[in-house]
C-alpha positions in Angstrom: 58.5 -38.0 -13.7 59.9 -41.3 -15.1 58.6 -44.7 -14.3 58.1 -46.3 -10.5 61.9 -46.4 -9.9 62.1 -42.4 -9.9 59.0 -41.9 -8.4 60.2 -43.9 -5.6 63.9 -41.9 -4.9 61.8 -39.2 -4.6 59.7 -40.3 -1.8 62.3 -41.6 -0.4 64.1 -38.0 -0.3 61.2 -35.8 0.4 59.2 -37.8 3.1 56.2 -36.6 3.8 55.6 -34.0 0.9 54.3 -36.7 -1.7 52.4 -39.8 -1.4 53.8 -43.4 -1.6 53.9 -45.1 -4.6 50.8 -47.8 -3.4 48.5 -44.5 -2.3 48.8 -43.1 -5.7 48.2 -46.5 -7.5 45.3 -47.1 -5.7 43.7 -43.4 -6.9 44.4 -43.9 -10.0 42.4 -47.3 -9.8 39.2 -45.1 -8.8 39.5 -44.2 -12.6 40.1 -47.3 -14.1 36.8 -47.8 -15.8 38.3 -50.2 -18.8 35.6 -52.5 -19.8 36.6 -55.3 -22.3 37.7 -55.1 -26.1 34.5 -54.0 -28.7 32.4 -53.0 -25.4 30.8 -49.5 -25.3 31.5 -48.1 -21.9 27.9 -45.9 -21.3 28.5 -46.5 -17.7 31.7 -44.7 -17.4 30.6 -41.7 -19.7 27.0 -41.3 -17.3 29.1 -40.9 -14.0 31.6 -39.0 -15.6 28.8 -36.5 -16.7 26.7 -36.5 -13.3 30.0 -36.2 -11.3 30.7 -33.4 -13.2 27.5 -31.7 -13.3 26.5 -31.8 -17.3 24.3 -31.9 -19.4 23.2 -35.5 -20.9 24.4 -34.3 -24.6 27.4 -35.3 -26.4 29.4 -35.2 -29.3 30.7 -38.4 -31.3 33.9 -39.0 -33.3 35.6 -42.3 -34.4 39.1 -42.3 -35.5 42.1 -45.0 -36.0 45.3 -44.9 -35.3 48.1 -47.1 -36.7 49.8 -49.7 -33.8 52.5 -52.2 -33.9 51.0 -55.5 -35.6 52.0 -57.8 -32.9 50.0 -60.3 -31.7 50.3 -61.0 -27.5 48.7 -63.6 -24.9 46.7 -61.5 -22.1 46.8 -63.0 -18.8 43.9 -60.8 -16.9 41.4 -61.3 -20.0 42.6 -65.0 -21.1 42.7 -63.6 -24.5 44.8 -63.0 -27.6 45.5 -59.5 -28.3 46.2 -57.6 -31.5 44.4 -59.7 -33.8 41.7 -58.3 -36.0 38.4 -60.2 -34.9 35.1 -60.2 -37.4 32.7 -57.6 -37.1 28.9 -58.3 -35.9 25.7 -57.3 -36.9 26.0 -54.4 -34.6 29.6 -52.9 -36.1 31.3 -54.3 -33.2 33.8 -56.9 -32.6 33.3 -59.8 -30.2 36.3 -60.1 -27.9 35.4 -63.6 -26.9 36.6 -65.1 -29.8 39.9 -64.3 -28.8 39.6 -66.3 -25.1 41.8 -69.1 -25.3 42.1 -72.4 -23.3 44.7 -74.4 -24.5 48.0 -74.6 -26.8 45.6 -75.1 -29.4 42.7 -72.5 -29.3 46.0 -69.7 -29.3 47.0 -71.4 -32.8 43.5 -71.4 -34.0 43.2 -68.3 -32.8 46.5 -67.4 -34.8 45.2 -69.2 -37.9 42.0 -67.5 -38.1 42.1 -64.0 -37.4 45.0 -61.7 -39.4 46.6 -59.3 -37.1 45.7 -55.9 -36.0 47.3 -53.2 -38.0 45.1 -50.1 -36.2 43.2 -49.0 -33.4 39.8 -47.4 -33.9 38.6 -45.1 -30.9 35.0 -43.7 -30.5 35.2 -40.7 -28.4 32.2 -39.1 -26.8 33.1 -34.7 -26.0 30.4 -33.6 -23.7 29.0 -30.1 -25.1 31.0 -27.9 -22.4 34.3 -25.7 -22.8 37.2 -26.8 -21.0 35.7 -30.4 -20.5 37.8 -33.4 -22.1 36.5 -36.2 -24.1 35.7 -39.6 -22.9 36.9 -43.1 -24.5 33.7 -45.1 -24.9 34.8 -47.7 -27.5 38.0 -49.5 -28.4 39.1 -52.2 -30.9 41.8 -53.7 -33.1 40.9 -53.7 -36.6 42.9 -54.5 -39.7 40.7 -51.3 -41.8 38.6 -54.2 -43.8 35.4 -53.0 -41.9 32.9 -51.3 -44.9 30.3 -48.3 -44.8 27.6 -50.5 -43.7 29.9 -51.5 -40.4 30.4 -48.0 -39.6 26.2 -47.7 -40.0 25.5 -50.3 -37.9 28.2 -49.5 -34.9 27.1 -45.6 -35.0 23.6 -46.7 -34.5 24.2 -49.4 -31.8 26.6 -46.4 -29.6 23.2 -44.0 -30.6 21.2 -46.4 -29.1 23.0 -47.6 -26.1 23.4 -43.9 -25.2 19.7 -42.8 -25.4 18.9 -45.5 -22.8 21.1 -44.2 -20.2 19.1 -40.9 -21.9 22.1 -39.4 -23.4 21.7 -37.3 -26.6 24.4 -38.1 -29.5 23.8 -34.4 -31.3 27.1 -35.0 -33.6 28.6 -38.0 -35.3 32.2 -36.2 -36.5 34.7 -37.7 -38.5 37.9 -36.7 -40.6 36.5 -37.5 -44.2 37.3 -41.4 -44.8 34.9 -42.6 -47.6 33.2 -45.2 -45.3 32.2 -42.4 -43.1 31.0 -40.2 -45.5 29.5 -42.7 -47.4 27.4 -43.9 -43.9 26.9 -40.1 -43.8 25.1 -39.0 -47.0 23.0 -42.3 -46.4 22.1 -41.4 -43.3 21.2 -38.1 -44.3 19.8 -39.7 -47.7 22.1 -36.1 -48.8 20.8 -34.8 -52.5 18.0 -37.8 -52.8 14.4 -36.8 -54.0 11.7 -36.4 -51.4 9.8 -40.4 -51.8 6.8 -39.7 -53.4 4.8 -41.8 -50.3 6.5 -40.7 -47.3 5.9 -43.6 -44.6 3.9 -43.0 -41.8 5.1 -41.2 -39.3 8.4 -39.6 -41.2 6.8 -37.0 -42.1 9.3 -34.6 -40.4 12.0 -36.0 -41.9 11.5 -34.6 -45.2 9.9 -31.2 -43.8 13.1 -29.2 -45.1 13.7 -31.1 -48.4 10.3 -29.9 -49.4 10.1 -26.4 -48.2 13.5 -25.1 -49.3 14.7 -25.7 -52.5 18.5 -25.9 -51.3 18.3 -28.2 -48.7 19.5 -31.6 -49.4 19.4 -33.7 -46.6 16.7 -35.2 -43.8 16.1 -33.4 -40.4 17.4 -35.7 -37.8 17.4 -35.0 -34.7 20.5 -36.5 -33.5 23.2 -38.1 -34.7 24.2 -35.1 -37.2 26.9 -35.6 -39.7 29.9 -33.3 -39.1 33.3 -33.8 -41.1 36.2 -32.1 -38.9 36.4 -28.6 -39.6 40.4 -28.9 -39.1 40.8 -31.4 -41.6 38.5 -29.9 -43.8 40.6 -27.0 -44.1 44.2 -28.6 -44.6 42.7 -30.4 -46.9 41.4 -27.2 -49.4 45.2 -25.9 -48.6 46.2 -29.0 -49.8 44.1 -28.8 -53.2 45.1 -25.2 -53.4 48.9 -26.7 -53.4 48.6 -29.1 -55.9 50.3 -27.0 -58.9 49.7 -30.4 -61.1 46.0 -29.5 -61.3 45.1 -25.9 -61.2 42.0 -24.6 -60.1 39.9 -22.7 -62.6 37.2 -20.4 -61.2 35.9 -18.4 -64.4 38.6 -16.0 -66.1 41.0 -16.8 -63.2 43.3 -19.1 -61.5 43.6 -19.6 -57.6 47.5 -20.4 -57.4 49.9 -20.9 -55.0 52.2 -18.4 -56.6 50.2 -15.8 -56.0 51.1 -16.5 -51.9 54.5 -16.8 -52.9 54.8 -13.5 -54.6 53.2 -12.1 -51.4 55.6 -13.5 -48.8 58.3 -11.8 -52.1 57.5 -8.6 -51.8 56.0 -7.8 -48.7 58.2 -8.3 -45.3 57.5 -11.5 -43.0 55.9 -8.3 -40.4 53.2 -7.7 -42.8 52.1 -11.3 -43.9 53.0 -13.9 -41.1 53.7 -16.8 -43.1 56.2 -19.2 -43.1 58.0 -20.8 -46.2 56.7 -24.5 -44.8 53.0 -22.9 -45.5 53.6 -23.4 -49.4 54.9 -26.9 -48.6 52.5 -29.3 -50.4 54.6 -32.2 -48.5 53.3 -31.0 -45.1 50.0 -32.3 -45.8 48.0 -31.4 -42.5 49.0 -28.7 -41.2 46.2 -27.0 -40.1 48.7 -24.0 -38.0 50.0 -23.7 -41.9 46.1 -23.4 -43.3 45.1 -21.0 -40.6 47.6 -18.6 -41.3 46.9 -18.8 -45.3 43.4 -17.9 -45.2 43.6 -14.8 -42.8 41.9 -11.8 -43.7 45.2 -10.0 -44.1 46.2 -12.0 -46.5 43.3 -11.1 -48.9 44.1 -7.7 -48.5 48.0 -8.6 -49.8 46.7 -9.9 -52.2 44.7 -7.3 -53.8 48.0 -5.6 -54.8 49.1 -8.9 -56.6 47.5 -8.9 -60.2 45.2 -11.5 -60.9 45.3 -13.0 -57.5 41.5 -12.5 -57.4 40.4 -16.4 -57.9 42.9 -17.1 -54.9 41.3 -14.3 -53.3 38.3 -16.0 -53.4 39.4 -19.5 -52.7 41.2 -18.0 -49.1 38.2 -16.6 -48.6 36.5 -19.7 -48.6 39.0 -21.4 -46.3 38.3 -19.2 -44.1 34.6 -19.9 -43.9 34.9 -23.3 -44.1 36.9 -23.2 -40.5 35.6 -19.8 -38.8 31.5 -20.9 -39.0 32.9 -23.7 -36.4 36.1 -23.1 -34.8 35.3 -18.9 -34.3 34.0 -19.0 -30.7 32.9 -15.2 -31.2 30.6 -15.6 -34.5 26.4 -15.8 -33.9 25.2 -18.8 -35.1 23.7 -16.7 -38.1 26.5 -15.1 -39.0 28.1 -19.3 -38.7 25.4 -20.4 -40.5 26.0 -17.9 -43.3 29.6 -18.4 -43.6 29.1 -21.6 -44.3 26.3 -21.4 -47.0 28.1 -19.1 -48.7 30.7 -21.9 -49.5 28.4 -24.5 -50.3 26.7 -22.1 -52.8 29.9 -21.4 -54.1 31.4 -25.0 -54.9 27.3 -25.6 -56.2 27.8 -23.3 -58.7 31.6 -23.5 -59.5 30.8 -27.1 -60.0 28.0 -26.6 -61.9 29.8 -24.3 -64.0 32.6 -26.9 -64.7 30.1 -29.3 -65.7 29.1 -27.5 -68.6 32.7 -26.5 -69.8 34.3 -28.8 -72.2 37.9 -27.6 -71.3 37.5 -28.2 -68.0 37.3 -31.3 -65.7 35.7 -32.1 -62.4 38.8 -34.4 -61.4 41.0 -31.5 -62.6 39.9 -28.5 -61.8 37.6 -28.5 -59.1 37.9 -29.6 -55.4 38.0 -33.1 -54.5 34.7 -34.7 -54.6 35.2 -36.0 -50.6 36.1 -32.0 -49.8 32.7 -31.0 -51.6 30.4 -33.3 -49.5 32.7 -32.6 -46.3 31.6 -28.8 -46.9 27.7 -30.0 -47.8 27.6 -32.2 -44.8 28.7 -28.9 -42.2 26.5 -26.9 -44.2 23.2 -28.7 -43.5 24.6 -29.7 -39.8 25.2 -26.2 -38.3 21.0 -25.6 -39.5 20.1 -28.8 -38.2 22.1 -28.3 -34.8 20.3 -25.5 -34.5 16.9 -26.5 -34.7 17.7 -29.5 -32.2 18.9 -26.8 -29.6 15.9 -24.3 -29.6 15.0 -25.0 -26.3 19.0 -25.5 -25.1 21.0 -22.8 -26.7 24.1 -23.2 -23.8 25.2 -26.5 -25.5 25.3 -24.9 -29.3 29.4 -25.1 -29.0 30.1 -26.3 -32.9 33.6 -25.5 -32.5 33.1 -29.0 -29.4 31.9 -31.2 -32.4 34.8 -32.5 -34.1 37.2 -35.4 -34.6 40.0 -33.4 -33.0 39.2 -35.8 -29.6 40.4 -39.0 -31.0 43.8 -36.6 -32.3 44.3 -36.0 -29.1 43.7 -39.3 -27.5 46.5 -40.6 -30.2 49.0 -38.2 -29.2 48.6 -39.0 -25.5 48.6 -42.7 -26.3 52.2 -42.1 -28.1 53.4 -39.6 -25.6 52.7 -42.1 -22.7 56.9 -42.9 -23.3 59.6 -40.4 -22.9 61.1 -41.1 -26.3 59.4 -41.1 -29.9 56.1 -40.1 -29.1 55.5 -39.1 -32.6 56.1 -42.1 -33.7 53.9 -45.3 -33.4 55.2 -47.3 -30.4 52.8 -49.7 -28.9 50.9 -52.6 -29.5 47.5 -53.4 -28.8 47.8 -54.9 -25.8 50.5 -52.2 -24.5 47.9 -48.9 -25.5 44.3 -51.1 -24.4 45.5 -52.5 -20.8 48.2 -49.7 -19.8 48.6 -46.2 -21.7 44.6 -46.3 -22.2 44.2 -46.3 -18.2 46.8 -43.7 -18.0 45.0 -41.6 -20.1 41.7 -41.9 -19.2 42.9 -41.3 -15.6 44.7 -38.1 -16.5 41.2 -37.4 -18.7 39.3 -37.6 -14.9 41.9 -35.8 -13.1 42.2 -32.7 -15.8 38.9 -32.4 -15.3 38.6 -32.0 -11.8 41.4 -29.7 -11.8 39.6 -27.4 -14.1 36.4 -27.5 -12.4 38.6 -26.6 -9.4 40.6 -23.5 -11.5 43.8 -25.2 -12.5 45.7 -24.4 -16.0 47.2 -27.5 -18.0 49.0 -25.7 -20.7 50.3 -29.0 -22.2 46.5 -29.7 -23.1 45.9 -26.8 -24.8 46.7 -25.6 -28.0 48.3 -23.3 -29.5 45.3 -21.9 -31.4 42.6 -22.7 -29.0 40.6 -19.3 -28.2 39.7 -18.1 -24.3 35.9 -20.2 -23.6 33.3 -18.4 -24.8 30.6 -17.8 -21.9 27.9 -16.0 -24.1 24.7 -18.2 -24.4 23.6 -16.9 -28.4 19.7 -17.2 -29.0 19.0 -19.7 -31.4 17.8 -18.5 -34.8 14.6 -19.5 -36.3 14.5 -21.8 -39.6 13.0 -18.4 -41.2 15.5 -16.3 -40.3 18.0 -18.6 -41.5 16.4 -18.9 -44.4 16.7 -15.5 -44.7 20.5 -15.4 -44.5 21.2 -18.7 -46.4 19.3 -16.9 -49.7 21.8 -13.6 -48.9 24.7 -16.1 -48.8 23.3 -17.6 -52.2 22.9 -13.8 -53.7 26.7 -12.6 -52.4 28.6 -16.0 -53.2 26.8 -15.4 -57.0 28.2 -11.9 -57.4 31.5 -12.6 -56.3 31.7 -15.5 -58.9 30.6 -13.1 -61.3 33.1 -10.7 -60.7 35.8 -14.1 -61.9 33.6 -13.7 -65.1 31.8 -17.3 -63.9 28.2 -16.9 -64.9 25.9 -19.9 -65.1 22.4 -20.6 -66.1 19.9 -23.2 -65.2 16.9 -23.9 -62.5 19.2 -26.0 -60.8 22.5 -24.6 -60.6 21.6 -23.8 -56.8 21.2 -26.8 -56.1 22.8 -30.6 -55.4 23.6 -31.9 -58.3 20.8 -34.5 -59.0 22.9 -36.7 -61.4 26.0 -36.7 -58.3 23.5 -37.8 -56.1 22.1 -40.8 -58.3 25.6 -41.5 -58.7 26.3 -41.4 -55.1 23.9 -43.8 -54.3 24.4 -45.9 -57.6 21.3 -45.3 -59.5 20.7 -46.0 -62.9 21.0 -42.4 -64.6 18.8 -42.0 -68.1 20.4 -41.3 -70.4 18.9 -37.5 -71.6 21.5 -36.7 -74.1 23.5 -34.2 -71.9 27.0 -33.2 -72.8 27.9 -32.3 -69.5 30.5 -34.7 -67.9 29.9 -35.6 -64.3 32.3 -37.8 -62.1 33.3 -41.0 -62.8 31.2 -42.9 -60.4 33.9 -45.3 -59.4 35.7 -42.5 -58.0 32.8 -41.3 -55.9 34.0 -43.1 -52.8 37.7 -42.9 -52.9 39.7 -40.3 -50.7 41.2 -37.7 -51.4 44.5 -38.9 -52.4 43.1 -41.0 -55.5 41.6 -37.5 -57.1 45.6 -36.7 -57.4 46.6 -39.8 -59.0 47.6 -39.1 -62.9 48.0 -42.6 -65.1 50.7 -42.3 -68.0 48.2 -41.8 -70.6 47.0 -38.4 -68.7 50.8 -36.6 -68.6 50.2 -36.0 -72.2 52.3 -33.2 -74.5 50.9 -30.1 -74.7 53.7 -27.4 -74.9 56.0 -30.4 -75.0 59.6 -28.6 -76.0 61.7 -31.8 -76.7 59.9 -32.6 -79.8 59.8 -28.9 -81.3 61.2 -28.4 -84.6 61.7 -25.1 -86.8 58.3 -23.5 -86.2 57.2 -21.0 -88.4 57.0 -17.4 -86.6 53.8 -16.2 -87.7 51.9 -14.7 -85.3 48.5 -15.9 -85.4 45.4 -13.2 -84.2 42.6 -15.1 -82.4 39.2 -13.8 -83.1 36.5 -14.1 -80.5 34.5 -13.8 -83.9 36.4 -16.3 -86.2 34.6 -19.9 -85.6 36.4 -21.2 -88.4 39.7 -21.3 -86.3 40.4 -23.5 -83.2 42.1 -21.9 -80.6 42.3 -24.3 -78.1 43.6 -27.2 -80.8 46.5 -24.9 -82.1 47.4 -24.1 -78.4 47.5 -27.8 -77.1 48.6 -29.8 -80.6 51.8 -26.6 -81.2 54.9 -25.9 -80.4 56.5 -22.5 -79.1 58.8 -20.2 -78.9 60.4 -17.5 -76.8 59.0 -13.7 -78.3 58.7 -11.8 -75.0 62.2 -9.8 -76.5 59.3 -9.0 -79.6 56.3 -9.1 -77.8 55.2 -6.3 -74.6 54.7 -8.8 -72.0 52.2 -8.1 -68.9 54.1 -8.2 -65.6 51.2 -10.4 -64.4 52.1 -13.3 -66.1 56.1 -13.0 -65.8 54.7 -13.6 -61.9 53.0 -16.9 -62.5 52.9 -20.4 -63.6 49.9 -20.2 -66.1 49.4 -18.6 -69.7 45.5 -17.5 -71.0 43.6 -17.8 -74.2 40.8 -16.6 -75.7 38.7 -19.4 -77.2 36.7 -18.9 -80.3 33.8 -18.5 -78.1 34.8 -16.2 -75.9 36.0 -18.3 -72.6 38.9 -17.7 -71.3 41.5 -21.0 -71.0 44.6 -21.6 -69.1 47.7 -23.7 -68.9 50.6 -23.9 -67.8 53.9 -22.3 -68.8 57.7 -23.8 -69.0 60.9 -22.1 -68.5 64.3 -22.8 -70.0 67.5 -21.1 -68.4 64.7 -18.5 -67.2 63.1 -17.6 -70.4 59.8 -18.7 -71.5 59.6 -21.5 -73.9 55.5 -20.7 -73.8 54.4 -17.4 -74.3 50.8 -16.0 -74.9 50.3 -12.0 -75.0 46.8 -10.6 -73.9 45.1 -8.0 -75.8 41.9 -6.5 -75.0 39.7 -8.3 -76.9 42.2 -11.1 -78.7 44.8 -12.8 -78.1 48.4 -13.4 -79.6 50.2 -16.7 -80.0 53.1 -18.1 -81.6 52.1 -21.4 -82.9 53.5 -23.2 -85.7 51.8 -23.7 -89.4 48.9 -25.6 -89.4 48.5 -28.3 -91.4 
């Protein structure tokens, strides 16, 4: 129904049947509990969990949101709004620097503080299917706020909710670096146990020194969780990114492989949509869900050496099902979920070692990895906070999805453009914020009372899941973490990735002093680890490729008569550089000469054997649909037209 002026024909023509416009106004002020600007609202959140009979444990998430920079005079609050006000000792802001008095406190006001270009939302999701989140916290921000901001305001909110004796289990967020930088140093993640543990932390360090793959501190509440949902878009995303292939062993995960699936097998059979392969459509988690499906695994096994994207899917799958599948135990969650952290250990440990391959090029992004080791050691230590309360051990509850959804209803509060941003600070903080929050209230009274809302709920959501699961002992996880260890090992095997080394199950000890910007002795290692000032960045900067980097290896414009010798490449023959003649040479088309496996015709990558045995890859080119690249695999060599060497 739009705005008062249609409200009011309608009560005007159906007398009687609805309420006047002033009764409805004044119910929807018995949900108005806005407090001011940078003010955590623990008040509203308590009677919204004793009115609704719940229990006192929540899950946090902070997210922003871009808004129109405008900057606007407030009547009610006396204030400026939209302007980006200095943060406190305690992360927040202090609205009363932006009460004004006079013409000129709203130009100092003006002079001093840029405007607002976003609006950051903490959201608290009490533990309970079909129960919406609650705005606690609000503010303008221009996104100049650092790691140690986000340290300090997460532990003020902890703090002001534990004396209204409300647990914060999760602190969820969507993989920013300042997040996951206040994450790992809250968690202290891959940082030896202190030789002199201070009094009184002693429990702290209990599973860093019992279990050799545990990296991070037992905390009892506010557990680091990176959205599951983003987590996965963001491995399709990498998995997309033909610029930078992923090398796991003797194989490549490609995206080609997919599209030779959705080629030859009938839209029935594999679901997918062309948009899935889009690497523009950059979170689309419908697009991710549908990629990693079991089914698609099994299409795949009929595509020739598809089996490193096998593995990747399989992954993705993992990485979403230990949280978002309501049906899964929480062992069976908490094996999932090892089994990819294992994994990425020893796929990056294995990359490390391997002077043809990069971290930056070949491996996930660095914020992916820790998202994946943060939800790794969160679903054990959400376990062991909920021995004694297994009915509020929902992971699927703790994400960042409630601030995604607070956006959209923010920009959906208008009958046009709601995908679009289309309000200013003042306009979402004084108006569509009480609309939503009052929808919030009345949604969930109308569920407690049995009604549907099919506009709130997703697509992909699954029916509640009523079954209270016992909650696993640190043994017998341990138990099932060391089986995910063994199984994620063989399968990497199987890709001809084998690794050596006490700690290759381990966090990397040199990432962590990196992470935390230690000095690193230098023990003569040839192994290259990542460039510690990309440690922090997003994911986006892992894609970036400077002009030096495009360099040019199978470079055609600058080919000349090459000599058509066919060189043999020994595994045995050290004498003879492989990998040089490949990347310094020029080629030619010889797959009318040369038996060609259909394999290869079907992707985007050549292989060759180096002279000690690995296996490397690269990409091919076409001209007028014949290869200008061509390499042909024998059993135990491999043939290459390259030109004379010099």
């Amino acid at each position: 129904m739009k705005r008062k002026h249609s409200y009011e024909v309608f009560y005007t023509n159906m007398a009687g049947a609805i309420p006047c416009l002033s009764t409805v106004t004044s119910k929807l002020y018995q949900y108005d509990g806005s407090v001011p600007e940078g003010v955590i609202n623990v008040k509203y959140l308590k009677d919204f969990l004793i009115q609704n009979n719940l229990p006192f444990i929540v899950s946090l998430s902070e997210d922003c949101s871009a808004i129109v920079a405008k900057r606007e005079y407030d009547t009610a609050s006396n204030s400026v709004m939209g302007v980006s006000l200095p943060m406190e000792a305690n992360g927040l802001r202090n609205q009363k620097l932006a009460v004004v008095t006079d013409v000129k406190s709203i130009v100092d006001v003006f002079e001093r503080f840029p405007r607002a270009t976003l609006m950051l939302v903490v959201m608290a999701q009490p533990i309970v299917d079909g129960i919406p989140p609650i705005r606690i916290l609000s503010f303008c921000t221009d996104n100049k706020f650092t790691a140690e901001d986000v340290t300090a305001r997460m532990h003020t909110i902890i703090t002001a909710l534990a004396a209204e004796g409300i647990l914060a289990l999760v602190c969820s967020a969507d993989g920013d670096a300042r997040e996951v930088k206040f994450m790992r140093e809250t968690e202290e993640l891959g940082l030896p146990v202190p030789k002199s543990i201070p009094v009184g932390q002693e429990m702290l360090y209990t599973l860093k020194q019992k279990y050799f793959y545990f990296a991070a501190l037992r905390i009892p509440c506010g557990i680091s969780v990176q959205d599951p949902v983003h987590l996965v878009a963001k491995e399709r995303m990498r998995l997309l990114r033909s610029e930078k292939f992923l090398a796991i062993g003797n194989f490549i995960a490609s995206p080609v492989h997919l599209q030779t699936v959705m080629n030859q097998y009938d839209k029935s059979r594999h679901l997918l949509k062309p948009e899935d392969l889009n690497a523009h459509d950059k979170m689309n988690y419908g697009s991710a869900e549908r990629l990693c499906q079991p089914h698609i695994s099994q299409l795949l096994e009929n595509v020739e050496g598809s089996e490193a994207t096998q593995f990747y899917l399989r992954l993705m799958y993992y990485s979403s099902s230990s949280y978002l599948d309501k049906a899964l135990s929480p062992i069976d969650r908490v094996y999932r979920i090892w089994y990819v952290a294992f994994s990425l250990r020893l796929w990056r440990y294995w990359i490390t070692f391997d002077k043809a391959y990069t971290l930056a090029a070949n491996f996930m992004t660095l914020n992916v990895y820790l998202c994946v080791e943060f939800n790794a050691h969160a679903l054990v230590l959400m376990i062991l906070a909920l021995q004694d309360k297994p009915e509020s051990f929902k992971p699927w509850l703790c994400t960042s999805q409630p601030c995604e959804s607070y956006f959209r209803g923010g920009r959906s509060c208008t009958a046009n453009y709601s995908t679009m941003i289309n309000f200013t600070a003042r306009d979402f903080l004084k108006c569509r914020c009480r609309k939503i929050d009052a929808t919030i209230r009345l949604t969930a009274e109308g569920v407690k009372d049995g009604l549907s809302y099919p506009r709130f709920e997703r697509p992909f959501d699954q029916p509640p899941n009523t079954k209270v699961w016992d909650m696993p002992s640190m043994e017998e996880m341990d138990i099932k973490i060391r089986l995910a260890l063994t199984d994620a090992e063989e399968d990497l095997k199987k890709l001809g990735l084998r690794v050596s080394g006490k700690n290759k199950y381990c966090f990397s000890k040199q990432l962590a002093e990196q992470l935390f910007r230690m000095k690193r002795k230098k023990t003569g290692n040839s192994c290259d680890e990542d460039n510690s000032d990309l440690l922090d960045e997003s994911d986006e900067s892992h894609y970036e490729v400077s002009p030096d980097q495009i360099v040019t290896v199978f470079n055609r414009e600058s080919s000349e008569d090459v000599s058509e010798d066919v060189l043999r490449v020994d595994a045995d023959n050290d004498e003879f550089d492989a990998l040089s003649a490949v990347m310094n040479g020029t080629f030619r088309d010889i797959s009318k000469t040369h038996p060609v496996h259909s394999n290869i015709e079907n992707t985007a990558f050549a292989t060759i054997a180096r002279s000690d045995g690995h296996i490397q890859w690269y990409d091919m080119e076409r001209e007028n649909g014949k290869f200008t690249v061509m390499v042909i695999i024998h059993a135990n060599t491999t043939s290459v037209l390259v030109p004379s060497l010099k």
